[in-house]
C-alpha positions in Angstrom: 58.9 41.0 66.2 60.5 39.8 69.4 64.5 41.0 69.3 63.5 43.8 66.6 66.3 46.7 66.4 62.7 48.8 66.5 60.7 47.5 69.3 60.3 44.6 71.1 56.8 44.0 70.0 54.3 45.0 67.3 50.8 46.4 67.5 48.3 47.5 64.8 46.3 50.1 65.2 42.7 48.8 64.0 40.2 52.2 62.4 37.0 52.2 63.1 34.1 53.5 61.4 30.5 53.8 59.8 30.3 53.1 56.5 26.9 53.6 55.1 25.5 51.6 58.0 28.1 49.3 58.2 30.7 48.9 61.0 34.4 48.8 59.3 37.9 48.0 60.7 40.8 48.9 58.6 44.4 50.3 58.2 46.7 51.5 55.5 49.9 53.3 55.1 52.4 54.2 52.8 56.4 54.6 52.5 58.5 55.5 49.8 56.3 55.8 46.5 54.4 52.3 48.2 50.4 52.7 48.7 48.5 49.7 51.0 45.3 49.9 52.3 43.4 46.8 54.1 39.5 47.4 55.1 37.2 45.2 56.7 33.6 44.5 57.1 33.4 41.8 59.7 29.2 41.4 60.0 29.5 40.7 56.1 32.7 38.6 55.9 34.4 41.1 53.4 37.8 42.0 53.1 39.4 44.8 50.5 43.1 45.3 50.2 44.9 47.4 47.9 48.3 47.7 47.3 49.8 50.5 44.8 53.0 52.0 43.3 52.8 55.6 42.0 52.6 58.5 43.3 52.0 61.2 43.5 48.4 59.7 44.0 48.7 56.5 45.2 46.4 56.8 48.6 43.6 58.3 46.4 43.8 55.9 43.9 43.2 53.1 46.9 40.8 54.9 48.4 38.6 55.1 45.0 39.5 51.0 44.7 38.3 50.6 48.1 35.3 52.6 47.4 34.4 50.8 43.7 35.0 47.6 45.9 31.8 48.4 48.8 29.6 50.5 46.7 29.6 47.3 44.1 30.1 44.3 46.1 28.0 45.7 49.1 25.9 48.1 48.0 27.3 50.6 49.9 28.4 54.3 49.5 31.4 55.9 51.9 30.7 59.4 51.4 33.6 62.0 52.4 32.9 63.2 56.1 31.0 66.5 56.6 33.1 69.3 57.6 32.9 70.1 61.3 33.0 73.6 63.0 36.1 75.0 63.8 36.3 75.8 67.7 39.3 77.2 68.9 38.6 75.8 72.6 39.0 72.4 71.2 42.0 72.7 69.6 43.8 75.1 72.8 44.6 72.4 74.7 46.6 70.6 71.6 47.9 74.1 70.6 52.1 74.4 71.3 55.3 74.1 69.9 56.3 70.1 69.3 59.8 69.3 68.6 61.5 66.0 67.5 64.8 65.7 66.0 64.3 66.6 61.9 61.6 69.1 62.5 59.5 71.5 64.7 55.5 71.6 64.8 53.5 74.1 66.2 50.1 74.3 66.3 47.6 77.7 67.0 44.3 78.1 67.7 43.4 81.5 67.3 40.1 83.0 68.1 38.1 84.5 64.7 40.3 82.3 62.6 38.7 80.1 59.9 40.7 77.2 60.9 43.8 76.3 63.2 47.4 77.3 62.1 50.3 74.7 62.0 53.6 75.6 60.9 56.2 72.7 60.1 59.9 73.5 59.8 62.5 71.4 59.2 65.5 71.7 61.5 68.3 73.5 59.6 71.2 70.9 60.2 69.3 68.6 58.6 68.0 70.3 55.8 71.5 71.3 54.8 73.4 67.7 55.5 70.5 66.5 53.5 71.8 65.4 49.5 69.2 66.2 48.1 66.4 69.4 48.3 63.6 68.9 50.8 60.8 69.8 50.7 59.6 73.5 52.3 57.8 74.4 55.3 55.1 76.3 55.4 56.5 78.8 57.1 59.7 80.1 56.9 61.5 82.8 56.5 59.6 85.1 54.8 56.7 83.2 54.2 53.9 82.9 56.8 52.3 80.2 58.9 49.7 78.9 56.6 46.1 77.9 58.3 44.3 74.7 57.4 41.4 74.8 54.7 38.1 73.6 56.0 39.0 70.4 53.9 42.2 70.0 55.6 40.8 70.7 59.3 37.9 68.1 58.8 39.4 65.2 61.0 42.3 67.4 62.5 39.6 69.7 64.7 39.1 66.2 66.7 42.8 64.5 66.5 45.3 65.3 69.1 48.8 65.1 68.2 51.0 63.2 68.6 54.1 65.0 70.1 57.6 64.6 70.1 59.0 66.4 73.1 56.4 69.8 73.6 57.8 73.2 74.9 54.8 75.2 75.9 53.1 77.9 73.2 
């Protein structure tokens, strides 16, 4: 997208896993109500996209399309990923306050915790020039920093994030 107002090129980010055996490539995202999802499985020349409007639910429903598609064109099952341990060490060095300019992000790892603690706030000058309601934080005032489920921590407790501009925590 050479002479784009938003960059002056344009990568995609390929992701790569295991499926059953089977080494997949894929990428998905999703915008405004607006589902896609685009996998891969190079060694047997297969391709699945999806594309969806509704919500909320629209990533789970391409997910289970995607799914329907390699268990019964393939033969293949893609199981959900087994929950890894929580270890706070791992998470420290991603722990910190992150700060762009709508919101703030900060991230804990605290020892004896079931899981790391993230708190998102949106900034108040945008919440109130906002038109319509946003939605909450999970923290605010009155209302405390809420810590991940095990569900929820599953790929985070490897992830780095990606920060904004970081003010140490």
């Amino acid at each position: 997208m050479r002479g784009s107002t938003i960059g002056d090129a344009f990568g995609l980010c390929w992701f790569l896993r295991d499926v059953d055996g089977l080494r997949t490539v894929g990428h998905g995202g999703a915008g405004n109500g607006q589902f896609a999802e685009l996998l891969l499985v190079p060694e047997r020349g297969f391709a699945v996209s999806v594309m969806s409007n509704g919500g909320p639910g629209g990533v789970a429903l391409n997910l289970e399309v995607v799914r329907f598609a390699l268990e019964h064109y393939l033969g293949v099952v893609d199981r959900d990923p087994e929950p890894v341990p929580y270890v706070p060490a791992e998470v420290a060095p991603a722990a910190g306050v992150y700060e762009i300019d709508v919101m703030t992000l900060t991230i804990r790892a605290e020892e004896g915790a079931a899981a790391p603690t993230l708190e998102v706030v949106i900034k108040p000058e945008i919440r109130s020039a906002s038109p319509k309601e946003l939605p909450g934080s999970s923290a605010g005032p009155g209302r405390p920093p809420r810590a991940l489920s095990r569900a929820a921590a599953r790929p985070a407790a490897r992830r780095r994030p990606r920060p904004g501009r970081r003010r140490a925590g």
